[in-house]
N, C-alpha and C positions, 0 to 999 in steps of 0.2 A: 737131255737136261731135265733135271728132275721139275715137278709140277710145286707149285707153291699154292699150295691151299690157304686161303685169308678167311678169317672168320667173319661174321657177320657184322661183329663191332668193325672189324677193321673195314670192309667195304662202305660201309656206312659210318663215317666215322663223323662225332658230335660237334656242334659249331664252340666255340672258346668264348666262356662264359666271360664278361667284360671285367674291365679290374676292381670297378666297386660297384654295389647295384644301386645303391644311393647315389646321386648327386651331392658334390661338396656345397654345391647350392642350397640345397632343400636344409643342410644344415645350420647354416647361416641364419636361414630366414624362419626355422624353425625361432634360435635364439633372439633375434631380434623382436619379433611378435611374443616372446616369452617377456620382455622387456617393458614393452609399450603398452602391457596390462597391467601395470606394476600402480596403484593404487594410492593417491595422494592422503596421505591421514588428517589431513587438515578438511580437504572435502568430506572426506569421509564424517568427520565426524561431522559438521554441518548437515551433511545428508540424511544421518542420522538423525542429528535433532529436529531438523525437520519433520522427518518420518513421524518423529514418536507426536508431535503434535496434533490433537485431532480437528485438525483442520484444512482447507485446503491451500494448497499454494499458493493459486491468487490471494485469498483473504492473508497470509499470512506477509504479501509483499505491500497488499495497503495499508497493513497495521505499522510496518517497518516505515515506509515511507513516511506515513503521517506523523511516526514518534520524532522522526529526523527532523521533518518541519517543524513541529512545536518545539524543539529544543532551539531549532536555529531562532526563531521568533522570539524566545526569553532572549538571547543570546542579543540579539537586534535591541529590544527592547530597554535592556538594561545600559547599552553603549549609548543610545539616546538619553538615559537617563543623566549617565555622568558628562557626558557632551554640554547639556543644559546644564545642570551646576554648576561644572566650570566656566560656562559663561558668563552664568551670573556672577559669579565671584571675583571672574574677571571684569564685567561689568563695574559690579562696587566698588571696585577697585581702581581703575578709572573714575569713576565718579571721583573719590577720593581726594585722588592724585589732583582732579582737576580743581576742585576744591583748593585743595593746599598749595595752591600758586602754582598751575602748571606744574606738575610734575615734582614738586618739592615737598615732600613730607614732613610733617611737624616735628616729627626729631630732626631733620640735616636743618628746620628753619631754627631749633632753638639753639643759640649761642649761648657758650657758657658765660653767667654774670664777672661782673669786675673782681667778685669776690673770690669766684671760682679761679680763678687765672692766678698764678705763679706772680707774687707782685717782686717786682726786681732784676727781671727776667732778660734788660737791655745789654745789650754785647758789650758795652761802652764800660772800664772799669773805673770806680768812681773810690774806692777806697775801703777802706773795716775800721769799725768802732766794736773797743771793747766796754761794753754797759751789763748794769747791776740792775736787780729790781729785789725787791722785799716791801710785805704789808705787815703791819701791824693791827691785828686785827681788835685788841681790846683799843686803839688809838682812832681805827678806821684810819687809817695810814698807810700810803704808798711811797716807797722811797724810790726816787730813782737815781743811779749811780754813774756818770758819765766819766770814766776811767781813762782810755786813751784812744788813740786815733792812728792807724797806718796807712802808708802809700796813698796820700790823699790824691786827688788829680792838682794837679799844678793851673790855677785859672788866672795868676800874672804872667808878664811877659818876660820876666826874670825864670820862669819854670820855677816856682814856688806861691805858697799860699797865705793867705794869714785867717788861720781858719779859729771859728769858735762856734758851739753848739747850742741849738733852741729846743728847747722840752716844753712838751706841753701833753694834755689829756684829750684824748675825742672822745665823747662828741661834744661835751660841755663847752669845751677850749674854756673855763673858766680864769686859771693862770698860766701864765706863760713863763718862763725861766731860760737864763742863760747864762752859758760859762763865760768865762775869761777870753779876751783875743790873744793868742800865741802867734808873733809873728815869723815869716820867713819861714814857714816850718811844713813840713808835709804829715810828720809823727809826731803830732803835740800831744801831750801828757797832761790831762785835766785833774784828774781824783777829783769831783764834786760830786754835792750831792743835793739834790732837789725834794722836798716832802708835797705833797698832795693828798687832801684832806677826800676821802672818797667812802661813798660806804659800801657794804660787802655784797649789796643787791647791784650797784652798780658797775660795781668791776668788771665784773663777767661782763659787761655792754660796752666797757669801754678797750679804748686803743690810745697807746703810748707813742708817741711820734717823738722821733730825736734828729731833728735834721742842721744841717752840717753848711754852715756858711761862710765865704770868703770877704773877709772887711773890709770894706773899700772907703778913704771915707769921705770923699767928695762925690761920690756916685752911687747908687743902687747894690746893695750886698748879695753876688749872685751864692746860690745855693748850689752845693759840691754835690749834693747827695741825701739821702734820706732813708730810715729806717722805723719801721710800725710792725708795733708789735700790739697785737689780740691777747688783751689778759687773760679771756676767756681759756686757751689754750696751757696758760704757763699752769706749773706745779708750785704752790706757795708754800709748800711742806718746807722746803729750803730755798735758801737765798739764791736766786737765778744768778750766774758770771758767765759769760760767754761774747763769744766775737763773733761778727755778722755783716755781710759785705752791702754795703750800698746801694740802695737801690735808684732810681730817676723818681725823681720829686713828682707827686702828685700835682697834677694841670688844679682841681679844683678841689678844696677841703671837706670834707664829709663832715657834716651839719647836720641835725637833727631838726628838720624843719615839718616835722609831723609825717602822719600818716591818709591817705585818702582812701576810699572803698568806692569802685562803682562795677558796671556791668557790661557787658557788649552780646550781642544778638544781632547775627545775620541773618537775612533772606536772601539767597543768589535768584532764586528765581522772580521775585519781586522788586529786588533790587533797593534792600532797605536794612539802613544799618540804625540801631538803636542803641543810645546811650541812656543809662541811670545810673544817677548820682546819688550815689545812699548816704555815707555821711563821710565825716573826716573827725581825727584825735589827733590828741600832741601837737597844735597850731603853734607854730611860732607867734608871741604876741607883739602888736606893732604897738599898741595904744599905751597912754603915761599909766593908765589903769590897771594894765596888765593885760588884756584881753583885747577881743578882735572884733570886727564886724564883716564876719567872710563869706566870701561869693565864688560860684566855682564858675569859670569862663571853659566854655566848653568847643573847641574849633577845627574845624578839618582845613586840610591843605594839601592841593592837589599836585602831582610835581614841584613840591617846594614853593608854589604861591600861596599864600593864604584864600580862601574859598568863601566857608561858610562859618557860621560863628552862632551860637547861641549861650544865656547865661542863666545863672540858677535864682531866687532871691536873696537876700543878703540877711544871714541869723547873725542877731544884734548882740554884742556882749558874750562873745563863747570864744573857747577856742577846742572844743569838738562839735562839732555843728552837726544836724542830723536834716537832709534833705530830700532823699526819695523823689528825685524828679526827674520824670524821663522824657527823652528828646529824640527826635526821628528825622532822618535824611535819608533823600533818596540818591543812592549810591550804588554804579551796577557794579557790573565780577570784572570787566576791564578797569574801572575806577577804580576800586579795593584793592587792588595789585599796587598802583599807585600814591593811595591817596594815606595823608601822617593825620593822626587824631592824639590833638594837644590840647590836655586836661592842666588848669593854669587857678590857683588857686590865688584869692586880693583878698586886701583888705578894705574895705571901705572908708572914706573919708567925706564927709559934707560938703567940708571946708577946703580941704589941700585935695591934689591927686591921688589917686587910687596906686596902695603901694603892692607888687608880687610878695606873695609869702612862700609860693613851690609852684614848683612844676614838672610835669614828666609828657613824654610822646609816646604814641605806639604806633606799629605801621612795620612794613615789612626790612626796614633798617634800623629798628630799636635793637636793642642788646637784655639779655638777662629775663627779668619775670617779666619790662613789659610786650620783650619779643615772643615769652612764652603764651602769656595770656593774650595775646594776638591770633597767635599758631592755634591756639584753644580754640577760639572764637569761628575762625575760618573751617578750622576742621570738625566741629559740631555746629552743622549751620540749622538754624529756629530755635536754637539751643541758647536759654539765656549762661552766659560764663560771667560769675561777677569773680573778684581778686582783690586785694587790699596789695597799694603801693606805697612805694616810701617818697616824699613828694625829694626833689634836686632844685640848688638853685636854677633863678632864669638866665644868669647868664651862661652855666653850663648847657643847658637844652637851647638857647641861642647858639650858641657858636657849635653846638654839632650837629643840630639840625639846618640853619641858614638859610629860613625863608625870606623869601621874594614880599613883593610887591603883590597884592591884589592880582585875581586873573582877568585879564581884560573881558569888556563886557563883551566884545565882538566874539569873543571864543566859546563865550558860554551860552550863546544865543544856537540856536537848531537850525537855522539858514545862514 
């Protein structure tokens, strides 16, 4: 058998180099650490500007620190600042309110005057009048024209009327005029016409009243309705014609019984209310002379009793009298919620009784200027508010005011 000679490679033959000499490990973790040196550019560039700053780190974290504080401290500073003046403004504000009657402010206290209000305004239909007006101005001459009448209210018991109309002028009321009675009628048909002597300063002051009554003639002539017209307002360029629905009759006549001027000044914290009496114009005259000898009665009333009273001296022969007297009660901030202040103007007599020539109230159920000049008064307190008022009969400010009796003494006593 033949010899088989092996070489040297072949006796010694080399061990089998592995399939990869790397680990798929080492490459992994090559890329992963390739990864997690990857370099934020937002630090970077902080680290940078730090760098470039020549100074150190610490100084440069107490600088930052300290800028933060002072910022927040303005920040602080200024939030106290508006905290406090809202306070106070809400404070004065309150003050205010409490002033103004608890919580009511002087605009929701002023109501609008009689004047201001819609006159005729009742639900109740009361009928239409057609009426004329024209002036003649080189005559001083007012005509006025009572034309006809529709759908009056029926005030017999038959459902008909026997109506006939009364014209006159306010605030003189110097003549008074009336048409014809049409009976049975609800549309009576007048065509009249009434003239009134008036001059051209006074028109503009005055009001035309036509109101509409049913004839009775064994009893009391009630009135159907009523219509007032403000010359002030008409256009005399041409002859006014028009129809105009009925209004409810006036409770009491508007009379020109002068004017008065005084003042009110509160103290809430003293608890002192002040009146002055400056003067009055335009007096109605009581005496055969023509003229007055008037005195101004000046009176509070507490809840509807009568209280306190004081009066002014009596200018002899005038009928604008000039007074300037002032008079002082002590009145607190619970009592001034309550209490009516009746300004009552007389005239003096020797011989007979002391006769009313006007009167007005104020107090937190007046109406018009004297509820405004009340509201004045309360809402600027040490503050003298003086106003000129138009004075009203006394029997209207009686029946809407309605005091009482005297307050008993026991009530007004401090034990």
């Amino acid at each position: 058998m033949p010899n088989i000679h092996r070489s040297p490679k072949s006796s010694h033959p080399l061990p089998r180099a592995p399939p990869s000499l790397t680990p798929p490990i080492d490459v992994f973790s090559t890329t992963s650490s390739h990864t997690n040196t990857t370099v934020n550019p937002a630090a970077g560039f902080i680290s940078g500007l730090l760098d470039s700053i020549p100074l150190p780190r610490w100084a440069i974290f107490i600088i930052f620190v300290v800028g933060v504080l002072v910022i927040l401290l303005c920040c602080v500073c200024i939030c106290i600042k508006c905290c406090r003046r809202s306070k106070k403004k809400q404070k004065k504000k309150k003050k205010d309110e409490k002033i103004n009657l608890n919580g009511k402010t002087t605009t929701s206290l002023v109501q609008p005057d009689v004047n201001d209000v819609d006159y005729g305004s009742a639900g109740q239909l009361r009928g239409k009048l057609l009426y004329s007006l024209d002036y003649k101005v080189a005559q001083s001459e007012l005509i006025v024209g009572i034309k006809q009448a529709n759908s009056l209210k029926a005030m017999d018991l038959g459902g008909s009327s026997d109506p006939y109309v009364k014209v006159y002028v306010c605030p003189d009321k110097a003549k008074t005029c009336e048409t014809k009675v049409f009976r049975n009628t609800l549309s009576p048909v007048f065509n009249e016409q009434f003239n009134f002597q008036i001059s051209k300063s006074s028109l503009l002051k005055s009001t035309v009243v036509m109101q509409v009554f049913d004839f009775n003639r064994f009893s009391k002539h009630n009135i159907i309705g009523e219509l007032r017209v403000q010359l002030c307002n008409v256009d005399w360029n041409h002859v006014i014609e028009e129809w105009e629905d009925l209004g409810e009759p006036a409770k009491f006549e508007d009379e020109n019984l002068g004017e008065i001027c005084f003042s009110l000044r509160y103290v809430p914290t003293a608890g002192k209310l002040t009146v002055v009496i400056l003067e009055a114009k335009n007096l109605k005259s009581m005496d055969i002379t023509g003229a007055s000898d008037p005195y101004v009665k000046v009176q509070l009333a507490l809840d509807r009793r009568k209280w306190k009273k004081r009066k002014t001296t009596v200018k002899r022969k005038t009928l604008s009298p000039y007074y300037n007297e002032s008079f002082t009660f002590d009145v607190t901030f619970e009592q001034i919620q309550k209490v009516h202040l009746v300004i009552s103007l007389w005239d003096h007599d020797a011989m007979t009784r002391n006769d009313t020539m006007g009167k007005i109230f104020l107090g937190c159920d007046a109406t018009g200027n004297q509820l405004r000049h009340w509201a004045d008064m309360l809402s600027n307190p040490r503050r003298p508010v003086a106003q000129w008022h138009n004075l009203l009969s006394a029997e209207q400010v009686n029946s809407t005011l309605t005091l009482k009796k005297k307050i008993p003494l026991s009530s007004r006593l401090p034990f």
